[in-house]
C-alpha positions in Angstrom: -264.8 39.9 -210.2 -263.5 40.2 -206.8 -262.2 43.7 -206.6 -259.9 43.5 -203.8 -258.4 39.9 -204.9 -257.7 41.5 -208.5 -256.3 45.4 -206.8 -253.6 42.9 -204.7 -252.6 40.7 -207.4 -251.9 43.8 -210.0 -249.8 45.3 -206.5 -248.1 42.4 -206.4 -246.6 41.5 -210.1 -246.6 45.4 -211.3 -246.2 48.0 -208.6 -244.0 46.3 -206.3 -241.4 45.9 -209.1 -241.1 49.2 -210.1 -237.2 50.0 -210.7 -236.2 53.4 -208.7 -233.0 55.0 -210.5 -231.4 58.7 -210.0 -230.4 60.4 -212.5 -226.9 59.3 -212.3 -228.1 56.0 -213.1 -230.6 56.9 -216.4 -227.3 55.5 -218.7 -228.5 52.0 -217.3 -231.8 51.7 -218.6 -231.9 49.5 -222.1 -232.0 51.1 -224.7 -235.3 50.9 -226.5 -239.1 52.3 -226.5 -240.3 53.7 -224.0 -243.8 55.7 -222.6 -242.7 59.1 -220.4 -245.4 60.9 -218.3 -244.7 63.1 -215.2 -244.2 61.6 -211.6 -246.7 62.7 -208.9 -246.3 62.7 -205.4 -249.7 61.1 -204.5 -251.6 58.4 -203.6 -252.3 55.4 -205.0 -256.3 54.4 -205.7 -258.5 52.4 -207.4 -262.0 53.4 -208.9 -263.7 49.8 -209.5 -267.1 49.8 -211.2 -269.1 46.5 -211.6 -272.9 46.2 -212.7 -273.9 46.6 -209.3 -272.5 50.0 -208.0 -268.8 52.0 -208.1 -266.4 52.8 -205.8 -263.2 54.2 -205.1 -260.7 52.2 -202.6 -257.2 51.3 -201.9 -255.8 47.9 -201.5 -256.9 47.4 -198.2 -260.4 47.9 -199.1 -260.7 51.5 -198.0 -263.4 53.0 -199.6 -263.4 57.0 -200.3 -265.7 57.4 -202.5 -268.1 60.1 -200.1 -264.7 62.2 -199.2 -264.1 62.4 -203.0 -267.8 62.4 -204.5 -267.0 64.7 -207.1 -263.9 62.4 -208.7 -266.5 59.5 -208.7 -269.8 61.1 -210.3 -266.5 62.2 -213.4 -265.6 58.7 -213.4 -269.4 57.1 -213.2 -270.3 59.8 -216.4 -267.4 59.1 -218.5 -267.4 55.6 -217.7 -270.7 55.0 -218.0 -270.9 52.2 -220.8 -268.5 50.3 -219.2 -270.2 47.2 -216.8 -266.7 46.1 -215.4 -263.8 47.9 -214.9 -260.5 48.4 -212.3 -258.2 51.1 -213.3 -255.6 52.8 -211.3 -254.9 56.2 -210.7 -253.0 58.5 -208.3 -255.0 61.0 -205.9 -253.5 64.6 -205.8 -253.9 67.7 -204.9 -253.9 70.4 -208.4 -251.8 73.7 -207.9 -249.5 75.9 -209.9 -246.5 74.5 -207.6 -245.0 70.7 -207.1 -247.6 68.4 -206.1 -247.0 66.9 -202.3 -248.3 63.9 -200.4 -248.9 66.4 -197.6 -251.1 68.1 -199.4 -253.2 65.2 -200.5 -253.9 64.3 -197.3 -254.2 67.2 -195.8 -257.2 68.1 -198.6 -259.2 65.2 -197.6 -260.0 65.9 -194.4 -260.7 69.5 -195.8 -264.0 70.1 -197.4 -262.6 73.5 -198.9 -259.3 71.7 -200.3 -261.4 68.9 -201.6 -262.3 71.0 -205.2 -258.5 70.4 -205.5 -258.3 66.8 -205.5 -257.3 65.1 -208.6 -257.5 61.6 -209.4 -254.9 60.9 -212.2 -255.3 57.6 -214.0 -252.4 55.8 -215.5 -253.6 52.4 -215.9 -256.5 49.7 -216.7 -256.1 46.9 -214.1 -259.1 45.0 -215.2 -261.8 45.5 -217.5 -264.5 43.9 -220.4 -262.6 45.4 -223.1 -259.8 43.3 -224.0 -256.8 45.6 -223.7 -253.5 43.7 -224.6 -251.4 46.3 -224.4 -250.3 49.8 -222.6 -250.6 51.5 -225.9 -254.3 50.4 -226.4 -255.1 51.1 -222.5 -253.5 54.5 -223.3 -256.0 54.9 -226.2 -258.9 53.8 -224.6 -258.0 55.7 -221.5 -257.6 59.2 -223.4 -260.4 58.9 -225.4 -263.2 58.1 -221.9 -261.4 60.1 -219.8 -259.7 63.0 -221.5 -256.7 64.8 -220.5 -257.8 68.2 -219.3 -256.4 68.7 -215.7 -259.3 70.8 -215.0 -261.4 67.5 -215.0 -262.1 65.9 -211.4 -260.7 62.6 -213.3 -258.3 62.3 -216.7 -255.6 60.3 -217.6 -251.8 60.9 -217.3 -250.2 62.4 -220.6 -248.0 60.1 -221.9 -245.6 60.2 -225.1 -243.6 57.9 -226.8 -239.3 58.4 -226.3 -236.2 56.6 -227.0 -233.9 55.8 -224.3 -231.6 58.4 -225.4 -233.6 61.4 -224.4 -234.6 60.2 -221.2 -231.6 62.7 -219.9 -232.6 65.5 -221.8 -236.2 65.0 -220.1 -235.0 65.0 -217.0 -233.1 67.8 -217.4 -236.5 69.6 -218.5 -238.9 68.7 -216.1 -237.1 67.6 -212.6 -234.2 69.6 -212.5 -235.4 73.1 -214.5 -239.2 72.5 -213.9 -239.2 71.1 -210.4 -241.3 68.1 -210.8 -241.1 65.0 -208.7 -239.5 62.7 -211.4 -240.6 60.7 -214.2 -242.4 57.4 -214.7 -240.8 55.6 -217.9 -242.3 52.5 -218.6 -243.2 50.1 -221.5 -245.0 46.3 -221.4 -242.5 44.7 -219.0 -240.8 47.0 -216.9 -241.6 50.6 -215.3 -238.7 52.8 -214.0 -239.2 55.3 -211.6 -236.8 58.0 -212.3 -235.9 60.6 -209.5 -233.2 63.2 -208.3 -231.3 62.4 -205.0 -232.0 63.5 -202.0 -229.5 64.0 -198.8 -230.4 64.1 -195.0 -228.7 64.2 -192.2 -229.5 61.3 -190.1 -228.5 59.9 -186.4 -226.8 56.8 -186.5 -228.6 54.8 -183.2 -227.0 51.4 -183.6 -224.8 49.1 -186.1 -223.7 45.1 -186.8 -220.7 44.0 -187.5 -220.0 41.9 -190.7 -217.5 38.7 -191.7 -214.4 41.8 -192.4 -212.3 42.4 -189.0 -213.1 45.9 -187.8 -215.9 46.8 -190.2 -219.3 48.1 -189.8 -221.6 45.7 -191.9 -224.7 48.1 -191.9 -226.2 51.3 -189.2 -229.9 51.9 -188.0 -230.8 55.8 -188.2 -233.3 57.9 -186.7 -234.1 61.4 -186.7 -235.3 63.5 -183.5 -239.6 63.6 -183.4 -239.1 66.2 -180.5 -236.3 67.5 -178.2 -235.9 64.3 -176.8 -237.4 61.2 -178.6 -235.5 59.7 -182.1 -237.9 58.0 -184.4 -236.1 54.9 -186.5 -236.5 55.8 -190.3 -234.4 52.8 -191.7 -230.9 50.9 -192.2 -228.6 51.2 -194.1 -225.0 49.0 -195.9 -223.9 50.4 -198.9 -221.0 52.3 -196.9 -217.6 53.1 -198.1 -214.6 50.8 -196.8 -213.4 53.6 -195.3 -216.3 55.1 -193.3 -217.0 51.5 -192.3 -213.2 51.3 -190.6 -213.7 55.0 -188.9 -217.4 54.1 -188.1 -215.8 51.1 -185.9 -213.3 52.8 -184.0 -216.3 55.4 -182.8 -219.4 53.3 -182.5 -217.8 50.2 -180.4 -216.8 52.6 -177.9 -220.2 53.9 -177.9 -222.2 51.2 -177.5 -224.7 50.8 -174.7 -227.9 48.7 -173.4 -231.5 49.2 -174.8 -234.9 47.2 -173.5 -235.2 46.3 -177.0 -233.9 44.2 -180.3 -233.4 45.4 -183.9 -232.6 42.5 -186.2 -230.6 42.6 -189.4 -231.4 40.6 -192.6 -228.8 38.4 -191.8 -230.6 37.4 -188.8 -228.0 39.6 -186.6 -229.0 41.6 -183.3 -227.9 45.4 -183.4 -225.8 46.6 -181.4 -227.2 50.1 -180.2 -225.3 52.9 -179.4 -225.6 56.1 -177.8 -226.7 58.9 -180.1 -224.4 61.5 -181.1 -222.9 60.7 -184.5 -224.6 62.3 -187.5 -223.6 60.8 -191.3 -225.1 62.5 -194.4 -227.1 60.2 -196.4 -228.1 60.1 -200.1 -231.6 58.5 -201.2 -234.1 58.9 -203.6 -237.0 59.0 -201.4 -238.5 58.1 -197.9 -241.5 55.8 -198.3 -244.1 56.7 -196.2 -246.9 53.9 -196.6 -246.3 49.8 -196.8 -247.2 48.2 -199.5 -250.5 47.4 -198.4 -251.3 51.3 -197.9 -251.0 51.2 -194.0 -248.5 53.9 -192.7 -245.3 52.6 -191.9 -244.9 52.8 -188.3 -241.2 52.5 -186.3 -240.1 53.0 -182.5 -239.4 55.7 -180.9 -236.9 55.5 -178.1 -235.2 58.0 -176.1 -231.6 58.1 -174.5 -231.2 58.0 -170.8 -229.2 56.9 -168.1 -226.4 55.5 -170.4 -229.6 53.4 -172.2 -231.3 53.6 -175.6 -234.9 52.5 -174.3 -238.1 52.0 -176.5 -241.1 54.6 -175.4 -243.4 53.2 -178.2 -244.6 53.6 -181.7 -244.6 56.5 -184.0 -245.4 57.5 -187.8 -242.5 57.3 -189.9 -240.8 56.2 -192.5 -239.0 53.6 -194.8 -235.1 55.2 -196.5 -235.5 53.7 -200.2 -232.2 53.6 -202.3 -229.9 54.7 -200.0 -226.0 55.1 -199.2 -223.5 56.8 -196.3 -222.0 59.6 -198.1 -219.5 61.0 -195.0 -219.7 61.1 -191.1 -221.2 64.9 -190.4 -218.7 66.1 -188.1 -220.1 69.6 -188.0 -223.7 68.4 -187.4 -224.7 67.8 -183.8 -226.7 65.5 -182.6 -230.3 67.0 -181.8 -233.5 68.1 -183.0 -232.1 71.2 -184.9 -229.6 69.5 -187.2 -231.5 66.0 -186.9 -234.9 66.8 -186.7 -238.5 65.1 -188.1 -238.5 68.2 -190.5 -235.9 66.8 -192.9 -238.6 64.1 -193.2 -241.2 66.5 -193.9 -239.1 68.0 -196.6 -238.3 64.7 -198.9 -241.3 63.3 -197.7 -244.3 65.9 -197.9 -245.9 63.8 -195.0 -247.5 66.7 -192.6 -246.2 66.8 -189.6 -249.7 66.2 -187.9 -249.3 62.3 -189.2 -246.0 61.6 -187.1 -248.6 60.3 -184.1 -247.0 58.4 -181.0 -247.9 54.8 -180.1 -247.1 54.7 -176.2 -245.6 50.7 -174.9 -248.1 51.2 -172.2 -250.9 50.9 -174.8 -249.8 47.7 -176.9 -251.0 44.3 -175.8 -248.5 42.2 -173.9 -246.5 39.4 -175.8 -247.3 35.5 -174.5 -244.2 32.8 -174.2 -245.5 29.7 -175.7 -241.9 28.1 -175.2 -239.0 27.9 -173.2 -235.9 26.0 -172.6 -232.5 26.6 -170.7 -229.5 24.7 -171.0 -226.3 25.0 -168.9 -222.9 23.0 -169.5 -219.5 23.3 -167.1 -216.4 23.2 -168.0 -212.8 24.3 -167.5 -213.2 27.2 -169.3 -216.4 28.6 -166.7 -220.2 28.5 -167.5 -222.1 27.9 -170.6 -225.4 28.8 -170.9 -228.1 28.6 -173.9 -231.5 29.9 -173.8 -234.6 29.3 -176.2 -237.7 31.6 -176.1 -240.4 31.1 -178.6 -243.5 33.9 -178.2 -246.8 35.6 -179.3 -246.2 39.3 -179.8 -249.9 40.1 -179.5 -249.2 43.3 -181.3 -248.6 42.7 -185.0 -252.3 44.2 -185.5 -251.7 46.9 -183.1 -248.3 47.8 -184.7 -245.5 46.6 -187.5 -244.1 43.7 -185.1 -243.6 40.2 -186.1 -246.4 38.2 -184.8 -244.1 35.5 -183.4 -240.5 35.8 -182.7 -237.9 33.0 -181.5 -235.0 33.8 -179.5 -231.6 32.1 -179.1 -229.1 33.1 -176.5 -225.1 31.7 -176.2 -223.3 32.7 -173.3 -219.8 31.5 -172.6 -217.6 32.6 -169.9 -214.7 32.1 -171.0 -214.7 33.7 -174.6 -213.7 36.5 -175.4 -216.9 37.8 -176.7 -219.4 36.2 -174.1 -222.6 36.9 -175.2 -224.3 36.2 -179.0 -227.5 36.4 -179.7 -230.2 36.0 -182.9 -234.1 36.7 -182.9 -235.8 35.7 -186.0 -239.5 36.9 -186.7 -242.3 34.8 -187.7 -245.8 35.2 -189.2 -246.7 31.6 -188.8 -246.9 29.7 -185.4 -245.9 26.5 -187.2 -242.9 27.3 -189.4 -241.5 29.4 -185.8 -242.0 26.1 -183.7 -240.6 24.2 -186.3 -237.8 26.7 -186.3 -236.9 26.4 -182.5 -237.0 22.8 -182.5 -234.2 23.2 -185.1 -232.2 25.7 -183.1 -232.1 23.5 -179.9 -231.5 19.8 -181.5 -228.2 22.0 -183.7 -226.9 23.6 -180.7 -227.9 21.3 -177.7 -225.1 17.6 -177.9 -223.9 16.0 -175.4 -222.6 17.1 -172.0 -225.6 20.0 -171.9 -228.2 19.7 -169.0 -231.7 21.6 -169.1 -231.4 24.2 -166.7 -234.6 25.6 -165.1 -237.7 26.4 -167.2 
């Protein structure tokens, strides 16, 4: 059994389809059986045991077995007459208050925190037992492991509900009790179910969408000091009416940057500079990918009428999320837009939020280029083709290839479009730019330089 080939294929049909709802939305879970248990605030491990030896790692293959030696000799005892066996649990750190991230990771590089740690199991990935169901992985789980909290190892209490008192639960344990949320899950889906959070975010950039004088979606950022913003996320879900007002203010602010943010539609942002704050609603900013690498943005800082990239920094994913209202009374710096609102929601210490400098990240390579020029009555045309290596996609969260297409025209009224589209494979990105250049270069264009 290949541990880390089974670990990435339970990641990829179970945790990565995980439903996230707020509370507002509990009335549109089916009605039906369900298993609660308590949400922790975490991380995700796996302790894998084969004939040979045991260990405790992450998808990646991480292996922290010697930070957390007491979690593993639990585990090794109490599963002891098991030869083969994957199960999943989530690493915390035990106190009378609300479990955080921060914590977590702050206790394993603390040998006097470490008597804290917690490794809470809620699931059998693999194993020699034939385990059909989660209600005979609960049973087997409960009786090997045990549920005392006191134990370095146990499983998650769960209990059996009706849809109906999901609310009541909530009402309990979230909102009364101050717990993160709850897991509700049964054999084919798991819902996530937390309360929404608010922050007040910098709006550093926008596109425009197919609706005349309408913002389709905004990038956001928060301040990491008294003059960098790091870029936490995008977001669309905007009402009509904010869009309209979010026009009228961000087109006249709009200025030059040494670097592209691309939309899902394919779209190059148009950044801005940074002074308008909007209150956003979310239920919860993700602080890992989904292969348990921290999510890494830029970082840029405003100057001389230019939003300009300075590197990379720790950061952060918005998950769920929606414009509530433009923060009129909210200025645009580090007190009213600062990293600690991420600190709050996210329970990521502020020690993580570590700067990448450009100066330190390999240079990109052009494998292709072609320009093509075309005069008419109407002025100039121009329309450029880059295809490169970005050399940093190990270094960083950038695409390892991107293609570029530029289309200049001097006589419209909107000169200048552009669209970058990333690629992981060299192939399927060549393939992609020979596309782009036979659909936009026909008769009457002329290559133009190199």
């Amino acid at each position: 059994m290949d541990n880390s080939i089974v670990i990435k294929k339970y990641k990829n049909s179970v945790t990565r389809k995980y439903i996230y709802v707020s509370n507002d939305e509990i009335d549109t879970i089916k009605k039906g059986d369900y298993w609660f248990s308590k949400k922790i605030d975490g991380q995700l491990w796996f302790y894998c045991k084969t004939t040979k030896n045991s260990k405790i790692i992450n998808s990646n293959e991480n292996d922290i077995s010697n930070l957390v030696k007491d979690i593993k000799k639990d585990l090794d005892k109490k599963l002891s007459k098991s030869k083969n066996i994957i199960i999943a649990g989530e690493l915390y750190f035990l106190t009378k208050d609300r479990e955080r991230y921060g914590d977590t990771i702050s206790a394993l590089g603390d040998n006097s925190k470490k008597k804290n740690l917690r490794l809470g199991i809620f699931d059998v990935v693999a194993s020699d037992k034939f385990l059909s169901n989660f209600e005979k992985k609960y049973k087997f789980l409960k009786k090997t492991l045990g549920k005392n909290l006191k134990d370095f190892s146990h499983v998650f209490e769960h209990k059996k509900i009706k849809q109906k008192e999901i609310n009541k639960l909530f009402k309990e344990m979230v909102i009364k009790d101050n717990a993160e949320g709850l897991v509700i899950k049964n054999d084919s889906v798991v819902y996530k179910i937390k309360k929404e959070e608010t922050a007040d975010l910098l709006i550093t950039g926008y596109t425009l969408g197919s609706k005349p004088n309408q913002i389709r979606s905004i990038s956001l950022g928060v301040f990491l000091n008294e003059k960098e913003i790091i870029h936490v996320g995008s977001c669309g879900n905007i009402p009509t009416d904010i869009r309209k007002d979010l026009y009228k203010k961000l087109i006249k602010l709009k200025v030059s940057s040494n670097f592209q943010k691309i939309a899902s539609n394919g779209s190059a942002y148009n950044f801005v500079k940074p002074e308008i704050v909007c209150e956003i609603k979310l239920l919860e900013f993700q602080g890992d990918k989904s292969n348990d690498e921290p999510i890494r943005h830029l970082k840029y800082e405003y100057s001389n009428k230019s939003l300009n990239a300075t590197g990379r920094s720790r950061s952060v994913s918005i998950l769920n999320c929606n414009v509530v209202n433009i923060r009129y009374d909210k200025k645009a710096n580090f007190e009213d837009c600062g990293i600690n609102q991420i600190i709050k929601v996210s329970g990521i210490p502020k020690s993580e939020f570590k700067e990448i400098n450009n100066k330190d990240l390999p240079k990109s390579k052009i494998i292709k280029k072609e320009i093509f020029k075309k005069e008419s009555k109407k002025g100039t045309a121009i329309r450029k083709f880059l295809f490169w290596k970005s050399n940093k996609e190990k270094a960083s969260d950038y695409p390892s290839y991107l293609c570029y297409y530029l289309d200049y025209s001097e006589g419209r009224s909107d000169p200048i479009k552009r669209k970058l589209y990333p690629f992981e494979d060299e192939k399927l990105g060549l393939d992609h730019f020979k596309n782009l250049v036979t659909e936009n270069i026909k008769k009457g264009w002329e290559k133009h330089g190199s």
